[in-house]
Structure formats: structure tokens, C-alpha cells
C-alpha positions in Angstrom: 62.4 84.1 69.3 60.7 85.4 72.5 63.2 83.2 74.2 66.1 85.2 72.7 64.4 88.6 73.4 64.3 87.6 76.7 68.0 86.9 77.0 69.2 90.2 75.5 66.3 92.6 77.7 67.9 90.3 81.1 71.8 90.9 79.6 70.7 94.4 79.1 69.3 95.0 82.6 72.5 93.4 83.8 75.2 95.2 82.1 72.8 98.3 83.4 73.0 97.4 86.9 76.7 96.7 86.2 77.7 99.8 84.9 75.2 101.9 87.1 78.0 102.8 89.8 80.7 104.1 87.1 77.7 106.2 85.6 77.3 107.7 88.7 81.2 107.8 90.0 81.4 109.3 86.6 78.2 111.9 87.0 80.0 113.1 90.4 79.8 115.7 91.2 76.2 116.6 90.5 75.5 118.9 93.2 77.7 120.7 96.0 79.5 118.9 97.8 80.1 119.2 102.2 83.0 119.3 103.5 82.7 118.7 107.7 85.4 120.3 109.5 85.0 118.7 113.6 86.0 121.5 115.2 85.0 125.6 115.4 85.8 128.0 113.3 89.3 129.7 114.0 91.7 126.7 114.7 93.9 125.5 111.9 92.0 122.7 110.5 89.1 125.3 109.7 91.9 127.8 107.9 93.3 124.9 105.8 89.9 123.8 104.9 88.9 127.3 103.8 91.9 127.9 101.7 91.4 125.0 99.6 87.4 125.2 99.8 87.6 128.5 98.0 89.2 127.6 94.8 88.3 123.6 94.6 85.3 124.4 92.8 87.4 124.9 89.7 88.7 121.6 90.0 86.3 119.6 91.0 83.2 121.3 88.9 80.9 122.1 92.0 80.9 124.2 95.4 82.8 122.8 98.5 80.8 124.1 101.3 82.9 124.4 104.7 80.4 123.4 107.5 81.4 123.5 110.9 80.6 120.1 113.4 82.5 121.3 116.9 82.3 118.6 120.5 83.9 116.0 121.5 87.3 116.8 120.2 86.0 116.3 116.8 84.3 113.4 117.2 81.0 114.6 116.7 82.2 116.1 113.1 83.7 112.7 112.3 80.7 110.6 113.3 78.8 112.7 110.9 81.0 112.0 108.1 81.2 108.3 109.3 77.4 108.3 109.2 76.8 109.7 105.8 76.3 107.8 102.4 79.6 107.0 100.8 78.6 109.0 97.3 81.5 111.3 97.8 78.8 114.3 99.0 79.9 114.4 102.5 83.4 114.6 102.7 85.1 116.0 106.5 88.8 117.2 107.3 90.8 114.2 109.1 93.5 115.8 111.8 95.8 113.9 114.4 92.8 114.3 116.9 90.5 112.8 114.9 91.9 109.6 113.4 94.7 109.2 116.2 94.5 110.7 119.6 91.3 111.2 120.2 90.2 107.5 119.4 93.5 106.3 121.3 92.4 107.8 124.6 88.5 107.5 124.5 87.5 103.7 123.9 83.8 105.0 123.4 84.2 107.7 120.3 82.1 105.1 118.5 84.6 104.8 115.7 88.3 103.0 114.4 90.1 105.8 112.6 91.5 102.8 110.3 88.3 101.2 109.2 85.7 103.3 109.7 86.7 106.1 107.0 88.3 105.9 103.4 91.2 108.5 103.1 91.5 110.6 100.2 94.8 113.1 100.7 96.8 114.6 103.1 96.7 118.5 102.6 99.3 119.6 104.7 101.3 118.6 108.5 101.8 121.9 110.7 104.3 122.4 113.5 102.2 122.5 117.0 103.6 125.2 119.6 103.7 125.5 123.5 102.8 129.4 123.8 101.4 131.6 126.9 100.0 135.1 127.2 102.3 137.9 127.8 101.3 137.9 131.6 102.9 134.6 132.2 106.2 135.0 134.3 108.4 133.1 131.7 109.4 134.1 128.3 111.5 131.0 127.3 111.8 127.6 128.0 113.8 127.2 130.6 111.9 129.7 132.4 108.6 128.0 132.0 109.8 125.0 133.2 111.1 126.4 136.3 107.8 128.4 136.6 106.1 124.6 136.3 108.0 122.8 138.6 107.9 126.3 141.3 104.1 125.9 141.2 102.8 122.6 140.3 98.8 122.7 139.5 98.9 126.7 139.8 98.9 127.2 135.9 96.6 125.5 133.3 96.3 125.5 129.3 93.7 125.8 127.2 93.1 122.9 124.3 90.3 122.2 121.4 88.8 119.9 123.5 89.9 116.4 125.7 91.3 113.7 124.1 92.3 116.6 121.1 95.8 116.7 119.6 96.6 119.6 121.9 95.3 118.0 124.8 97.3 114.9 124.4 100.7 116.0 123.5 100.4 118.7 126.5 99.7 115.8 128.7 102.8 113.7 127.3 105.0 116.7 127.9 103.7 116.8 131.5 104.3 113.2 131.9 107.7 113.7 130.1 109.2 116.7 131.9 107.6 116.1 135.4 105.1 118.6 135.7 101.3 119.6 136.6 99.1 121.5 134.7 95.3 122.1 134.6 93.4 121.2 131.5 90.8 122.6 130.1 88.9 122.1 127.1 87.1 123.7 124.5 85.3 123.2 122.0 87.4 123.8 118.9 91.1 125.3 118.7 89.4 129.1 117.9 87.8 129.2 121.3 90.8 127.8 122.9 93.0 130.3 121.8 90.8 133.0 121.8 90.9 132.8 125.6 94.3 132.5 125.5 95.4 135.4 123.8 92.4 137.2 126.3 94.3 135.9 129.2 91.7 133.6 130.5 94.1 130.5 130.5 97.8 131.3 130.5 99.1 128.3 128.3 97.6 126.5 124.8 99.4 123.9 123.1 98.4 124.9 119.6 98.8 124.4 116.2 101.2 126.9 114.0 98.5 128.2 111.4 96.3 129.3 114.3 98.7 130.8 116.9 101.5 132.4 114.3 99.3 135.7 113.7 99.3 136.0 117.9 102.8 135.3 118.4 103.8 138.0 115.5 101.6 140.4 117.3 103.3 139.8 120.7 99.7 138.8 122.0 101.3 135.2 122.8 104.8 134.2 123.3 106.2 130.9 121.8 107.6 128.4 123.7 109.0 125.5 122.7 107.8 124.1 119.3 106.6 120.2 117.4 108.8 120.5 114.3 111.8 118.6 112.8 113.8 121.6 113.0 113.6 125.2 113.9 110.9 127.2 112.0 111.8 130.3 110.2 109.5 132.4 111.5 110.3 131.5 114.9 114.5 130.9 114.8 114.9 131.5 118.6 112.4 128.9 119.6 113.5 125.3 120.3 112.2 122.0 119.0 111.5 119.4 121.8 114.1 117.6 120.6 116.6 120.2 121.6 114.8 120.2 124.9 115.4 116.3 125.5 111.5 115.4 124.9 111.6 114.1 121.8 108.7 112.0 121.6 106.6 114.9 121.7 108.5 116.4 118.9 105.0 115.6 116.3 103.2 117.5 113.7 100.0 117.6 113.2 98.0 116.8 109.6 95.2 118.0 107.8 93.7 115.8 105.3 90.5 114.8 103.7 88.8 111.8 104.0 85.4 110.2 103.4 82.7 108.1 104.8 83.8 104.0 104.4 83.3 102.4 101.1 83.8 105.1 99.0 84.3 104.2 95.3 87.6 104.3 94.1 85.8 106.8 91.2 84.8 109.0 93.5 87.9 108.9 95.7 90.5 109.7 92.6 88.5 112.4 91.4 88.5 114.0 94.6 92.1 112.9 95.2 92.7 115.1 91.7 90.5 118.1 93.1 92.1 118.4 95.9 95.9 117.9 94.9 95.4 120.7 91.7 93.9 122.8 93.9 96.6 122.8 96.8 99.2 123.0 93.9 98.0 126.5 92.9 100.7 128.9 93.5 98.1 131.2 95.4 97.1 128.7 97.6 100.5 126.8 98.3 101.7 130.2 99.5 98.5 130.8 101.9 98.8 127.3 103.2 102.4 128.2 103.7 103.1 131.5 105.1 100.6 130.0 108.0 104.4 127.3 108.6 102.6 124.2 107.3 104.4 121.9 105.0 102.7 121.2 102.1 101.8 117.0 101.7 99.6 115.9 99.1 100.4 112.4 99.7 98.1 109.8 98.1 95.5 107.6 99.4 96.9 104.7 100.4 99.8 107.1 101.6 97.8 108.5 103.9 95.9 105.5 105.3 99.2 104.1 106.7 100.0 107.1 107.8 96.9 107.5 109.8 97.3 104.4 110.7 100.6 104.7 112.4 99.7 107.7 113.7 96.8 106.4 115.6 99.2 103.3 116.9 101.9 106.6 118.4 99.1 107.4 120.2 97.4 103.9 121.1 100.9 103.5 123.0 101.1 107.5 124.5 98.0 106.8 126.0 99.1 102.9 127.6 102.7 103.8 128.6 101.4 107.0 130.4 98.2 106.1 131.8 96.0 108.4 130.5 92.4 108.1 131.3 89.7 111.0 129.6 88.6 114.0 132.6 
């Protein structure tokens, strides 16, 4: 008799332990949950993240805090996701220059973009755009170039920090079309383009969302745009396709991920938070009328697009020598 108590009290501790993690993938969310965006406040990835933050709470049943982790190029913000407990309570915004070119060009970020997190869902991809300030003597394409190649190392551009999306396309281009200009970094896209539009730094190599409201304004003139075909809102602006640099011709993506290890529980739910949330018509539009293209790809979706991503970049960096400032 004891003997058969005994087995029943050691099954019932067992199916316990067994079931503890779907009671608590199933309990989740209990409490607010953080959502790190690596870069300041301003820039595109911050925008995207606050459009969705304010209405996910309907969804997914608790608060989604925005906090801001700028440095590094967004490494600092991603090493704090990396870091946290893989309970689905700190979550961070995953962009192109965090889980691709900022890890291809700086062997000591501390982290692999394809191991190190567990992606949940693509938000959106966003044109990037080559723009100046209204003082720079060109207005179009082929007038920039010229101005380039007329005075190599005379002009620089303004990016969210080295080893950042901005940074690294701006130095394929360079590589690409032959010319020289100064970088210098920031931390975060906001600050970057702030000075930009101030006339601090004549060029930024910036993502739609942030620059469009600028470049309506006439405070920045657009360039030469990363899209696979000319935007609306800008019809007399080129792709770099058109402009024989092709390989430069990426979007960038705003996504969410979390810390490795994440339980698949915790990873759907937010998957299905997320994905109802970008679907309402409000927030589709807001997302939208910034020139972003609306994704909502699924986990494993977004893994391999990450990892290709990172691999585009992995070869950028090899083929063109590029070493960190």
C-alpha cells in the first residue's frame, strides 16, 4: 500500500514537472511585456515598433512597453535581448543591422544573428534612400555623382552608427560607383538624420519611414532609392538598379525576435499578437503611408530570411574589404 502511494505522489510530481512549462507558456503573458528597440528614438525601427506597441496589448492581453537600447549599431540592444531569460518578457526589434550587417562586418559583436536569437515575425521591409540637405550642389543622381567624383573625400554622410544598415550599403555604393565619402556615425537613425536635415552632414543613407516626412517637406532631397521598383511617393527617383548598382538595390526589415530557446508556446502566441495586430486596418495604413511593405512572414520564414540576409552581407563585407573605423 505505501509502496503504491509512493508511485502515484512520484508519477504525480512528474507529470507536474512535465507539464510545468505549458502551464506557464500557457499563463503568458502575466505581466508587461519589453520590447528592446537597439537604436534611438526617431529612426524607422523605433516608428514601426511604436505603431504596433500601441495596439498589441489587445492582442496579446498585456502592455508592450517600447524601451530604447542605442550603441554600437544596435548591438548593445540586441545583446540585451540575447542576455535575457527566454520567457517571452523581453522581446527586441530585429533589423538588417542587427541580424546581418552589423555582425558581418564586426567579428567581436559577441553574437551569430542565426543562433543566438529565436525569430518570431517579420513586421515589415522598407525601401532605404540616398538623400542630402537642400545645400548640397546636386539635386539628382547624376548630379551627385559628378559632385562625388569632382571632390572625392570633400562630402560625408551621416548613418545610425558603423557597421549599421546605412553605413554598409553607403559603403557598397562607394565601392560600387567609385567614389569617397566620409562616414560618420551616430547613435541611432533619429540622430543621424536629425543632423542631416540641420545641415551638419550633407548625405544620410536612410530608411524610407524616417526620411519620407523630410523629403515631403523639401528639408532633404531624394536621391537614388533601395526598392524593387519606383515608390509612389517618390516617381522621379531611380532605383539602383536603374542606376547600374544593383547589388545595393536592398530593403531593409523590421521584425521581432526573442532571446534563444524560446518555447514554441510563447513564440506562437506572440507570432498571433503581433500578426493581428499589424493586420488592423489602422495600423496597416500607418505602417504604410511611411512606404514600407507589409510582411508578416512566419517564424521559420523569417529565420532563413535572416539567415540569407546575414550571408549578402558576410560576402559585401569579404568581396569589398571592409574593416570597422
Amino acid at each position: 500500500m505505501k509502496r503504491r502511494i509512493l508511485l502515484a505522489a512520484l508519477g504525480a510530481a512528474g507529470l507536474a514537472l512535465s507539464t510545468a512549462p505549458a502551464v506557464l507558456a500557457q499563463a503568458f503573458p502575466a505581466k508587461p511585456v519589453r520590447l528592446v528597440v537597439p537604436f534611438a528614438p526617431g529612426g524607422t525601427t523605433d516608428i514601426v515598433a511604436r505603431v504596433v506597441a500601441e495596439r498589441a496589448n489587445l492582442a496579446l492581453g498585456q502592455t508592450l512597453v517600447v524601451e530604447n537600447k542605442a550603441g554600437g549599431g544596435g548591438s548593445i540592444g540586441a545583446l540585451e535581448v540575447i542576455k535575457a531569460t527566454p520567457d517571452g518578457y523581453v522581446l527586441g526589434m530585429a533589423t538588417v543591422s542587427t541580424t546581418a550587417a552589423n555582425p558581418a562586418i564586426n567579428a567581436r559583436i559577441g553574437y551569430n544573428p542565426t543562433t543566438d536569437f529565436t525569430p518570431i515575425i517579420n513586421i515589415a521591409a522598407t525601401p532605404n534612400v540616398i538623400a542630402v540637405h537642400p545645400s548640397f550642389p546636386a539635386r539628382d543622381y547624376a548630379g551627385f555623382l559628378a559632385e562625388l567624383k569632382k571632390n572625392p573625400g570633400k562630402h560625408s554622410f551621416a548613418s545610425s552608427g558603423t557597421g549599421g544598415i546605412g553605413h554598409l550599403q553607403m559603403e557598397l555604393f562607394k565601392s560600387l560607383s567609385g567614389t569617397f565619402i566620409t562616414h560618420i556615425p551616430y547613435r541611432g537613425a533619429g540622430p543621424a538624420l536629425n543632423d542631416t536635415v540641420a545641415g551638419q552632414v550633407p548625405i544620410i543613407f536612410d530608411n524610407m519611414p524616417s526620411a519620407l516626412p523630410f523629403i515631403r517637406d523639401g528639408r532633404l532631397i531624394p536621391i537614388v532609392v533601395a526598392a524593387p521598383a519606383r515608390l509612389t511617393q517618390l516617381p522621379n527617383v531611380p532605383t539602383f538598379k536603374e542606376i547600374g548598382l544593383e547589388p545595393v538595390n536592398r530593403m531593409a526589415y523590421y521584425g521581432v525576435l526573442g532571446p534563444k530557446n524560446l518555447p514554441k508556446e510563447v513564440v506562437d502566441k506572440v507570432h498571433a499578437a503581433m500578426k493581428r495586430t499589424a493586420e488592423l486596418p489602422e495600423v496597416r495604413k500607418r505602417i504604410e503611408d511611411t512606404g514600407s511593405l507589409m510582411v508578416l512572414n512566419t517564424p521559420d520564414q523569417f529565420a532563413a530570411q535572416i539567415k540569407a540576409e546575414f550571408e549578402v552581407y558576410k560576402t559585401v563585407v569579404e568581396k569589398q574589404k571592409l574593416k570597422l573605423d
